[in-house]
C-alpha atoms as a printed R data frame, in Angstrom:
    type eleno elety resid chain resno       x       y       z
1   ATOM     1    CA   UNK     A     1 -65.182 -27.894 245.250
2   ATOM     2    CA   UNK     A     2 -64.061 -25.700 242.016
3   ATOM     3    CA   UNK     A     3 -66.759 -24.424 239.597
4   ATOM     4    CA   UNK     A     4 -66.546 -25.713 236.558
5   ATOM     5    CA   UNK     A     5 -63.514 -23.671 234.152
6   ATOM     6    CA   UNK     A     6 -62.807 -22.082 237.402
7   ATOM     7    CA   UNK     A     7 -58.481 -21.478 238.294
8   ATOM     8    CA   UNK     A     8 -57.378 -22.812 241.629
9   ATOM     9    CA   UNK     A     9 -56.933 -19.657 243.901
10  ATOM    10    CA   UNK     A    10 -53.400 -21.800 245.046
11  ATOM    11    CA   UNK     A    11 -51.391 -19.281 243.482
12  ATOM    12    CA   UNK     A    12 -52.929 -15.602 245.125
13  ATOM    13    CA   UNK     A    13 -53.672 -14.547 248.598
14  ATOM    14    CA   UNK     A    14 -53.099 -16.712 251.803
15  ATOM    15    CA   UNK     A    15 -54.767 -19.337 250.193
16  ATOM    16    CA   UNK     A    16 -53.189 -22.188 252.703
17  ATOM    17    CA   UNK     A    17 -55.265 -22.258 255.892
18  ATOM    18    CA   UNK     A    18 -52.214 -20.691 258.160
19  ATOM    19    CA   UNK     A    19 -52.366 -17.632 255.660
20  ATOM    20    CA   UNK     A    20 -56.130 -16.893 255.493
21  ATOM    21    CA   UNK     A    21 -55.915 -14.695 258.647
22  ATOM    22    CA   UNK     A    22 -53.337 -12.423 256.384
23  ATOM    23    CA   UNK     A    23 -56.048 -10.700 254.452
24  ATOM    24    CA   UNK     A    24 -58.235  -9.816 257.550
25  ATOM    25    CA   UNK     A    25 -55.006  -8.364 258.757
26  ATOM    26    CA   UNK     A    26 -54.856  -6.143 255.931
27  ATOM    27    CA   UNK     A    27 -58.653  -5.161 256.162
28  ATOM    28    CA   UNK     A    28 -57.916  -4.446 260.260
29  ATOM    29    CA   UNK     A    29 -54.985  -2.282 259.369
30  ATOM    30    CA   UNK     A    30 -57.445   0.182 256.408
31  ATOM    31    CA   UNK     A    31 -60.225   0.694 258.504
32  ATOM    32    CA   UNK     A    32 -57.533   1.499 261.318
33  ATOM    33    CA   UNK     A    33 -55.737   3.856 259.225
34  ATOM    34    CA   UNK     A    34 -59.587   5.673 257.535
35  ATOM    35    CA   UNK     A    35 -60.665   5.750 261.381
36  ATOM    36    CA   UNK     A    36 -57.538   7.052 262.889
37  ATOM    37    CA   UNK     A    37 -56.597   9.743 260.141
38  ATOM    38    CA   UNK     A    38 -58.808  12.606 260.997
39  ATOM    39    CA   UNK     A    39 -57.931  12.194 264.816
40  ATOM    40    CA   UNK     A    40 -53.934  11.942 264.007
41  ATOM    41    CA   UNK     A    41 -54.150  15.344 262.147
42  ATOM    42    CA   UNK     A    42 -54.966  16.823 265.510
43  ATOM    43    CA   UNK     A    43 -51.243  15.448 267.204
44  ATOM    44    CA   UNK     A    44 -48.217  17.314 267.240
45  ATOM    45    CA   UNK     A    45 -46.055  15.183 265.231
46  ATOM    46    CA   UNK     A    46 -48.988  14.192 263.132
47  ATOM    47    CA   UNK     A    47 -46.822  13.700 259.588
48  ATOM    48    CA   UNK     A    48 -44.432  11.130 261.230
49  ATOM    49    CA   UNK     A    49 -47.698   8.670 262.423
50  ATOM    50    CA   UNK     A    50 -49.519   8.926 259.168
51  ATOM    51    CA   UNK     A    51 -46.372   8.026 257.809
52  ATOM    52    CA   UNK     A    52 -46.201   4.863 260.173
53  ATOM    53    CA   UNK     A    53 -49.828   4.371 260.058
54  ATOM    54    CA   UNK     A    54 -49.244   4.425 255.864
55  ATOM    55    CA   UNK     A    55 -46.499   1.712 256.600
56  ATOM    56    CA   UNK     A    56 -47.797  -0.206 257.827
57  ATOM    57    CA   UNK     A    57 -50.846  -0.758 255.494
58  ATOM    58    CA   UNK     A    58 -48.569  -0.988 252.928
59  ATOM    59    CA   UNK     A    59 -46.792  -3.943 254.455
60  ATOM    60    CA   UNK     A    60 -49.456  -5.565 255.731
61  ATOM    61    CA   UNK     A    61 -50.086  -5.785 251.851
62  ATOM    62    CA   UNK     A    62 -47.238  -7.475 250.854
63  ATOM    63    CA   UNK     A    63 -48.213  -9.802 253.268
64  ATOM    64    CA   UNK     A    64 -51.696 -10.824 252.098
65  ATOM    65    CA   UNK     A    65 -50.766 -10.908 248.587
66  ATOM    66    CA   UNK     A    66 -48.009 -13.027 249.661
67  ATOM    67    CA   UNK     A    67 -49.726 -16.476 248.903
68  ATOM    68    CA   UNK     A    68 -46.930 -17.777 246.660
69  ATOM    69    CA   UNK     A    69 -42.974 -16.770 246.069
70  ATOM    70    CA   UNK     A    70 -43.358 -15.022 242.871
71  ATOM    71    CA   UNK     A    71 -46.304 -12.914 244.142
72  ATOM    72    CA   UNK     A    72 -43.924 -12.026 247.461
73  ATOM    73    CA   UNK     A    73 -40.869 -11.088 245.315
74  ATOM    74    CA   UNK     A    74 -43.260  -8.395 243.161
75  ATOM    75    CA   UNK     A    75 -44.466  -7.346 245.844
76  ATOM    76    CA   UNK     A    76 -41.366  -6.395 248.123
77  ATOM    77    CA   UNK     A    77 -40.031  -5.361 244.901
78  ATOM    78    CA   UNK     A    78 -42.779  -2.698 244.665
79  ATOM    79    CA   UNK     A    79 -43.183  -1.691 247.949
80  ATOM    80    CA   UNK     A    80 -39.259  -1.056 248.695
81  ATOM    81    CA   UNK     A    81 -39.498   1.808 246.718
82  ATOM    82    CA   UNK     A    82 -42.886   3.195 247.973
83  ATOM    83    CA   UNK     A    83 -41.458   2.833 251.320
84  ATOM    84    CA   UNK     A    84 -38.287   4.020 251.211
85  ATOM    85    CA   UNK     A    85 -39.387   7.305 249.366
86  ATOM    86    CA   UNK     A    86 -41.963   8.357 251.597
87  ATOM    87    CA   UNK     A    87 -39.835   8.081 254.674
88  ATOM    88    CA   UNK     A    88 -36.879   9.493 253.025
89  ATOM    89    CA   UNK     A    89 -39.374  12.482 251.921
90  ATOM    90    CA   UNK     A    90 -40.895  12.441 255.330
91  ATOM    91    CA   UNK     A    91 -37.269  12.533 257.091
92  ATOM    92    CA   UNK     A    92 -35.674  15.134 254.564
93  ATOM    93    CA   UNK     A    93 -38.790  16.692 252.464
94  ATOM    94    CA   UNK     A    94 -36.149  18.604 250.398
95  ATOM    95    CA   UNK     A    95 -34.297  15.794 249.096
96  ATOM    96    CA   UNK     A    96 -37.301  14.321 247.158
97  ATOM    97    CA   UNK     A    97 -40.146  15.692 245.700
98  ATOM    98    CA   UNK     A    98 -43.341  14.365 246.906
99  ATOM    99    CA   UNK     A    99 -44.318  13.332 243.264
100 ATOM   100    CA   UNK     A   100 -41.732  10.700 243.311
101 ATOM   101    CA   UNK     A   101 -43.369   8.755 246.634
102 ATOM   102    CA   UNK     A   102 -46.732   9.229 245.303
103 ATOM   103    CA   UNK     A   103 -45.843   7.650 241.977
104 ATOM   104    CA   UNK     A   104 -44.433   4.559 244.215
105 ATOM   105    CA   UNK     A   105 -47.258   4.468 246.076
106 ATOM   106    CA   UNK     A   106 -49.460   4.053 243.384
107 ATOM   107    CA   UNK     A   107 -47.995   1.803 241.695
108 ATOM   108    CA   UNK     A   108 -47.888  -0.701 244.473
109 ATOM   109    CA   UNK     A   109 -51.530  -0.076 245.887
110 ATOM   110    CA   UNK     A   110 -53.069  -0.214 242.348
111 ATOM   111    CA   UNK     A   111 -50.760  -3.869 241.870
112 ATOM   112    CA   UNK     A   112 -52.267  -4.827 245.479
113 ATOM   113    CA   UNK     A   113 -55.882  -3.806 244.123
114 ATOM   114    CA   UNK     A   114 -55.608  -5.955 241.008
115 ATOM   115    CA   UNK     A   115 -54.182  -8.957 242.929
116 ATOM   116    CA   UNK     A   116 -57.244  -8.785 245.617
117 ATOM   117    CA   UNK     A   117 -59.560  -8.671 242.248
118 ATOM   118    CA   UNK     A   118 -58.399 -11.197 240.328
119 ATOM   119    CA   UNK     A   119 -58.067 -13.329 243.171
120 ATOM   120    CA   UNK     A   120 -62.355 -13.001 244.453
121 ATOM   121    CA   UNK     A   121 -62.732 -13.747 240.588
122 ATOM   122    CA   UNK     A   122 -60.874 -16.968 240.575
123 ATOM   123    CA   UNK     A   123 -62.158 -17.964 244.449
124 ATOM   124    CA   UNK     A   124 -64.294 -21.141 244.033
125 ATOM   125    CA   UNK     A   125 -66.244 -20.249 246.778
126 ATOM   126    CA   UNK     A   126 -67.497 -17.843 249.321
127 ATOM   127    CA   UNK     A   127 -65.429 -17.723 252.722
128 ATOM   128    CA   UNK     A   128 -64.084 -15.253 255.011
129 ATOM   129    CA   UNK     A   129 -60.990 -14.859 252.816
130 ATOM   130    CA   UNK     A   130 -62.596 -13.592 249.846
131 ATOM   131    CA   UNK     A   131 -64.831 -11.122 251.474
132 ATOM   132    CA   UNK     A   132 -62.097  -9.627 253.459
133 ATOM   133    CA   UNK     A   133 -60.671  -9.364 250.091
134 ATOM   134    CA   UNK     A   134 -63.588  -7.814 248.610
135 ATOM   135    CA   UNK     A   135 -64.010  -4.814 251.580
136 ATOM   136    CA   UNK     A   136 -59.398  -4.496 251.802
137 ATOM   137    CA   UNK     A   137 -60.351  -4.123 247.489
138 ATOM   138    CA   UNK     A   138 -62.452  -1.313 247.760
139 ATOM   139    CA   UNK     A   139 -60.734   0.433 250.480
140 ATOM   140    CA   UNK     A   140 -57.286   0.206 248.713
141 ATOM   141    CA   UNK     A   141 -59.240   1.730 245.636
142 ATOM   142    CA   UNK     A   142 -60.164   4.905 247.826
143 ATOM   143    CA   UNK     A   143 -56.682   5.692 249.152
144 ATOM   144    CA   UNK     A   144 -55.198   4.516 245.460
145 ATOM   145    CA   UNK     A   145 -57.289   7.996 244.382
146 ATOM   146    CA   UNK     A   146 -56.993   9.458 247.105
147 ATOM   147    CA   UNK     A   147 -52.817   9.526 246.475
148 ATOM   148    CA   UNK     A   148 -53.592   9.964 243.007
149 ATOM   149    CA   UNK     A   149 -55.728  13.424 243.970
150 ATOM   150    CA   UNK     A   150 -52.585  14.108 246.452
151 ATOM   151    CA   UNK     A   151 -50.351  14.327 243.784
152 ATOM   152    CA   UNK     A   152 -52.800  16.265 241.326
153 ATOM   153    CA   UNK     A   153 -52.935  19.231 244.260
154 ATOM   154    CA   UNK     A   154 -49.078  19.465 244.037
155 ATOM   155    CA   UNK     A   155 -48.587  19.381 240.603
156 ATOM   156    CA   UNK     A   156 -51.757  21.568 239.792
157 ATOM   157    CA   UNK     A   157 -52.258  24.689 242.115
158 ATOM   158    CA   UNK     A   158 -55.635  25.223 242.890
159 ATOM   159    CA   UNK     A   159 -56.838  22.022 240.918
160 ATOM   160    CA   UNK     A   160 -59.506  21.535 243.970
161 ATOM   161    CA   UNK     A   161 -62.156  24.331 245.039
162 ATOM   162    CA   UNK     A   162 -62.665  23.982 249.211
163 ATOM   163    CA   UNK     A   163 -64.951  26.000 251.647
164 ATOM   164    CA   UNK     A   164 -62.784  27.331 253.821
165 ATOM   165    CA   UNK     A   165 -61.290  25.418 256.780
166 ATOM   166    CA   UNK     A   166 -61.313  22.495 254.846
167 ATOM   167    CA   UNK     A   167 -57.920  20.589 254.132
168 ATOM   168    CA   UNK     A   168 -55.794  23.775 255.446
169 ATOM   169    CA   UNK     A   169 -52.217  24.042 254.193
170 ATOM   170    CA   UNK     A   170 -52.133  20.494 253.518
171 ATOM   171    CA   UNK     A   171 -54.737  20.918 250.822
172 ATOM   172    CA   UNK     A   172 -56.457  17.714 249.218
173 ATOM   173    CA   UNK     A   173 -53.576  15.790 251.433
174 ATOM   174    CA   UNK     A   174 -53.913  13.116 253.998
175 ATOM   175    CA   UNK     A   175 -57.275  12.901 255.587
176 ATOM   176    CA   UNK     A   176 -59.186  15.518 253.675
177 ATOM   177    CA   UNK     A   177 -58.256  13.728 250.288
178 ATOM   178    CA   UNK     A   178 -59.095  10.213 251.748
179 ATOM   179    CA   UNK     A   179 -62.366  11.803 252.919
180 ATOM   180    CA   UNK     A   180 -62.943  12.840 248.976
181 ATOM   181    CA   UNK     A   181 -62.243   9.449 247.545
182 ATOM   182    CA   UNK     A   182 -64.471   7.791 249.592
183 ATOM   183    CA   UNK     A   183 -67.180  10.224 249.196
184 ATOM   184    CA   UNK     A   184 -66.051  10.149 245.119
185 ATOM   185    CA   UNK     A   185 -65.542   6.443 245.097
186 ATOM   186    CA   UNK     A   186 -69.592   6.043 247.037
187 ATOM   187    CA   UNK     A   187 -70.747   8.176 244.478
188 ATOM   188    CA   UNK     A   188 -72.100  10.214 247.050
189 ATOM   189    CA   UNK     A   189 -71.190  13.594 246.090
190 ATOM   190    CA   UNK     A   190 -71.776  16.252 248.359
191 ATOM   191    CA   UNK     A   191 -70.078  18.943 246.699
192 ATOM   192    CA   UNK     A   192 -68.188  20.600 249.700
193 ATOM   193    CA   UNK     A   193 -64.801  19.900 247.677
194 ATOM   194    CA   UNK     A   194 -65.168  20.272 244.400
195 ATOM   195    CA   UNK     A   195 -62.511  19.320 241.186
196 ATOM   196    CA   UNK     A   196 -61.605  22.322 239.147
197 ATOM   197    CA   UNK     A   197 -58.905  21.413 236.785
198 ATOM   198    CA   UNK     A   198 -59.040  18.876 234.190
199 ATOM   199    CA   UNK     A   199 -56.987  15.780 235.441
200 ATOM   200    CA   UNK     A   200 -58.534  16.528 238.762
201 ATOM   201    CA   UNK     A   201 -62.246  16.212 237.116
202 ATOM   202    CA   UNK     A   202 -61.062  13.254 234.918
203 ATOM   203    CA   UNK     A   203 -59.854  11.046 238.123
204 ATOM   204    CA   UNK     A   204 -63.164  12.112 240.076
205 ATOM   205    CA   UNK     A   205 -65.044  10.618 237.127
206 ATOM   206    CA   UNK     A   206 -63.203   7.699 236.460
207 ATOM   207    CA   UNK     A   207 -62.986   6.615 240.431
208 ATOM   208    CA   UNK     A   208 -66.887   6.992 240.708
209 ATOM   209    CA   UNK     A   209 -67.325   4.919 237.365
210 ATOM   210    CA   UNK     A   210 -64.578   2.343 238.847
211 ATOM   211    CA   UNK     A   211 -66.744   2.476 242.349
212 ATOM   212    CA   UNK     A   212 -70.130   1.437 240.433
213 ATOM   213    CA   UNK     A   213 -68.476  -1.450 238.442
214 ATOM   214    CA   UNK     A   214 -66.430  -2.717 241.570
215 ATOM   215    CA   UNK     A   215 -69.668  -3.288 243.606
216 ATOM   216    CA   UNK     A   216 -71.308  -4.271 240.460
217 ATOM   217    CA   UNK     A   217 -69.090  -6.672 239.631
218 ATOM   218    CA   UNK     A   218 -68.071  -8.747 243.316
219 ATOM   219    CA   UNK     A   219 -71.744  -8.934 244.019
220 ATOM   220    CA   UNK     A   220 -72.330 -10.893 240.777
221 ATOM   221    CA   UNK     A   221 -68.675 -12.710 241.479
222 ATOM   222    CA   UNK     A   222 -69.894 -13.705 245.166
223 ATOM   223    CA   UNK     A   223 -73.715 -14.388 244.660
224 ATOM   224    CA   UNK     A   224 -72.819 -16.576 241.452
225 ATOM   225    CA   UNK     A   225 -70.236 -18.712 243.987
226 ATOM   226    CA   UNK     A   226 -72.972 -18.916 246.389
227 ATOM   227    CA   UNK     A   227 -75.433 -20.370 243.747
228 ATOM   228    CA   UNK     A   228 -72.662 -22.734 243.087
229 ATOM   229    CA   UNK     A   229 -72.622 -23.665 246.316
230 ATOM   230    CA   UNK     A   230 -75.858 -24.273 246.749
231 ATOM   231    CA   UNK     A   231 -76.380 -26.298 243.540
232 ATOM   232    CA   UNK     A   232 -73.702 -29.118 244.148
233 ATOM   233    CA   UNK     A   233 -74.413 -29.110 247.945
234 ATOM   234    CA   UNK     A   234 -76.077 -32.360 248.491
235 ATOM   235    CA   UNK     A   235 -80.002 -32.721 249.365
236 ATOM   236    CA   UNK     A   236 -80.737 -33.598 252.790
237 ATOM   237    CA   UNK     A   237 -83.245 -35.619 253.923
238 ATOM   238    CA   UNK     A   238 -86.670 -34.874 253.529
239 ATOM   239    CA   UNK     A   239 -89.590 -34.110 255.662
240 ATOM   240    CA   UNK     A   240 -90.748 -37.019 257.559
């Protein structure tokens, strides 16, 4: 059933049955990569599995969004490049600055993002598919500012205030900046790590407004499709 003025979700996501599993594959992969990170900082060759561990999130979302041709070509076309920099910078750090993979990267997670949104908006009803899409939205749009705070730090010296032994040499990077966005994008706020410079205070601000509206707006999306659902589904029989 479609609501009425409602697109057909045909076109985004693994929208034909043998695809649906796609999106929970992507949603396995984030909450493996936020559970793993702190715990991978710890190993000895710690960069080179983040690095994988990034990878593979990244290609797991080419492969959700991947519901039709064109959306796979933009896609690979995106992630290529946010791939191939952050190994090559990862493999020989002084051939590439680290500005250049975190531009990639967000430019492909923030594509990814807007594809899992627009896709719960046009879903015509409530499923498995479109709540794994809703969680693999919200955790895309913590590590989306949580590169976009990595790449602050090395542009900006000093741009985030820590107590000390927090984030190390690595500053707001890898687990210590994911740990930020989440608590940023919650609008939690405990104020251990706190945004000094300018762009640094303007991305805290506008992730914790984008947090509110996100949740805001997906619960609306997904209890209006339920109330769909349960107006057109057919009376049973009564009492008696």
């Amino acid at each position: 059933m479609t609501i009425p003025g409602e697109k057909s979700p045909g076109t985004t996501l693994g929208s034909r049955p043998g695809r649906r599993w796609h999106v929970a594959l992507l949603l396995a992969m984030l909450i493996l990569m936020f559970v793993s990170a702190p715990f991978i900082e710890t190993l000895e060759h710690w960069s080179r599995i983040e690095t994988t561990v990034v990878s593979l999130v990244l290609i797991s979302a080419v492969v959700a969004v991947g519901g039709s041709r064109r959306a796979t070509a933009w896609a690979i076309v995106l992630v290529l490049p946010a791939l191939a920099s952050r190994w090559i910078h990862h493999l020989f750090p002084e051939l590439l600055s680290p500005v250049i993979h975190s531009s990639a990267g967000l430019l492909f997670i923030g594509w990814v993002v807007l594809h899992l949104f627009r896709f719960i908006l046009r879903a015509p009803r409530v499923d498995s598919e479109v709540l794994c899409a809703g969680i693999a939205g919200y955790l895309m749009l913590a590590m989306l500012w949580a590169v976009a705070y990595a790449t602050v730090d090395r542009l900006i010296p000093g741009a985030f205030s820590m107590p000390a032994g927090t984030g190390g040499p690595k500053g707001i990077q890898g687990f210590t900046g994911l740990y930020f966005s989440v608590i940023t994008l919650a609008t939690v706020g405990y104020g251990d790590i706190t945004p000094l410079a300018g762009w640094a205070r303007m991305l805290a601000m506008l992730e914790a407004a984008t947090g509110t509206f996100y949740i805001a707006i997906v619960i609306s999306r997904l209890v209006s499709m339920y109330s769909w659902e349960q107006v057109e589904m057919p009376a049973g029989p009564g009492p008696g």
